[in-house]
C-alpha positions as CSV (number, residue, x, y, z in Angstrom):
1,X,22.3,-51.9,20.9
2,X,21.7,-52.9,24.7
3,X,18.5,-51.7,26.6
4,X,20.7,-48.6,28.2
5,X,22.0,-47.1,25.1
6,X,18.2,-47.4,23.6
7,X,16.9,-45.5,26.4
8,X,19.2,-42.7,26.1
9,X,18.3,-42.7,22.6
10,X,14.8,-42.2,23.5
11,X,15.4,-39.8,25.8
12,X,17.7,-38.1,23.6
13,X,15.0,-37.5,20.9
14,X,12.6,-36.8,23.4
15,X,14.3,-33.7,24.8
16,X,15.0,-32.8,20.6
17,X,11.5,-32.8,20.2
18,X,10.9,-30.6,23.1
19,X,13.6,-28.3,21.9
20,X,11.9,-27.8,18.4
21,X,8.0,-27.7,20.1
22,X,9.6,-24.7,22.2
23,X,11.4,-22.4,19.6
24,X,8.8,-23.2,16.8
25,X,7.4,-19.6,15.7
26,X,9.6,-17.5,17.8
27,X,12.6,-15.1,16.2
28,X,15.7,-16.9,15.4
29,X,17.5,-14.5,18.2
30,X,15.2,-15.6,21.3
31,X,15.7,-19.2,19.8
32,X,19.5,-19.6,19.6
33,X,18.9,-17.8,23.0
34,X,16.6,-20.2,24.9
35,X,18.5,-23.6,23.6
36,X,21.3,-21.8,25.0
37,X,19.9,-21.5,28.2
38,X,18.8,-24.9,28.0
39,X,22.4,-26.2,27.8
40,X,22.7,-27.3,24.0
41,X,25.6,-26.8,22.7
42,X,26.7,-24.1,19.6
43,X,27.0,-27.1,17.3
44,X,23.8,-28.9,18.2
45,X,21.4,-24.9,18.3
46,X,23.1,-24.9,14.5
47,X,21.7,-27.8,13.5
48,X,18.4,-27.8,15.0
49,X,18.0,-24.1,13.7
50,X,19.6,-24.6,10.1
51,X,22.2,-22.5,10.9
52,X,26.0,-22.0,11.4
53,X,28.0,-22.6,14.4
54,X,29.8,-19.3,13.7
55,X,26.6,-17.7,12.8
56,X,25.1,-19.1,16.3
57,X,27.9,-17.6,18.1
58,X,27.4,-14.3,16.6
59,X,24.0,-14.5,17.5
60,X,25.4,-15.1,21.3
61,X,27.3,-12.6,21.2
62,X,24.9,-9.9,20.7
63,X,22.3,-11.2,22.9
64,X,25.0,-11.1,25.7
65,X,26.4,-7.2,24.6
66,X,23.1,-6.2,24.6
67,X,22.2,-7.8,27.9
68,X,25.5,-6.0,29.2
69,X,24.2,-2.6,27.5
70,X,21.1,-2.9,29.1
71,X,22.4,-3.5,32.8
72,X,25.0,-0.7,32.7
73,X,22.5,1.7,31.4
74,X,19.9,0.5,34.2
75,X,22.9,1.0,36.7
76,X,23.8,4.6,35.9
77,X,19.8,5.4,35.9
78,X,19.1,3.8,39.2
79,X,22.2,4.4,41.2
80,X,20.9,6.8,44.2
81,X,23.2,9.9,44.9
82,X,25.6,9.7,47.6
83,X,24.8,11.5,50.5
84,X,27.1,14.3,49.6
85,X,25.7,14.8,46.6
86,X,22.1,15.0,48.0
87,X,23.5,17.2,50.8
88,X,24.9,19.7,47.9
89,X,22.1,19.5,45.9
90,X,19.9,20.9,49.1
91,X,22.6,23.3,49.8
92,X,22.6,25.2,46.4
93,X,18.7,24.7,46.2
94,X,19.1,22.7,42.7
95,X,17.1,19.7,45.0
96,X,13.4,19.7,42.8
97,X,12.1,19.7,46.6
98,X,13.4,22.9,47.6
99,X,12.4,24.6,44.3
C-alpha cells in the first residue's frame, strides 16, 4: 500500500468515526437523514446503521414526502390574499377589521 492510498484510508475511517459519534443515540429516521445530508451513500447509511438499502430508501422517502407536506401546508397558511380578495373582503364587511 503506498503512503497515498494509506492516508485515504485514514481519512476514510476518520470521517466513519465521525459519522457513528454523530448519529449515536438519535432516532433511526434523523440518522439515515443526517448521513444523507452528509453525502453517504444509500449503501454505505445501510451499513453503518444495520440496515437495508431498500429499507434506507424508504426511510428517504418519507422524510422527503413529509418535508414536501410540510412546505405545501406552510404555503397555503401563509400565502397573503390578493388584493382583490382583501378589497372584497372590506367590501362585504367579512374583513375581522371592519367587524
Amino acid at each position: 500500500m503506498t503512503e497515498n492510498e494509506e492516508i485515504i484510508n485514514r481519512l476514510e475511517r476518520m470521517n466513519r468515526l465521525l459519522a457513528y459519534s454523530l448519529i449515536r443515540g438519535i432516532p433511526y429516521p434523523e440518522q439515515v437523514e443526517m448521513l444523507n445530508y452528509a453525502g453517504y451513500a444509500t449503501k454505505e447509511i445501510a451499513d453503518m446503521t444495520g440496515k437495508t438499502s431498500k429499507n434506507v430508501s424508504q426511510t428517504l422517502w418519507r422524510i422527503k414526502k413529509k418535508r414536501a407536506d410540510a412546505e405545501s401546508a406552510s404555503e397555503e397558511v401563509t400565502e397573503p390574499p390578493t388584493q382583490t380578495e382583501a378589497c372584497n373582503a372590506h367590501s362585504t364587511g367579512t374583513d375581522s377589521g371592519t367587524q
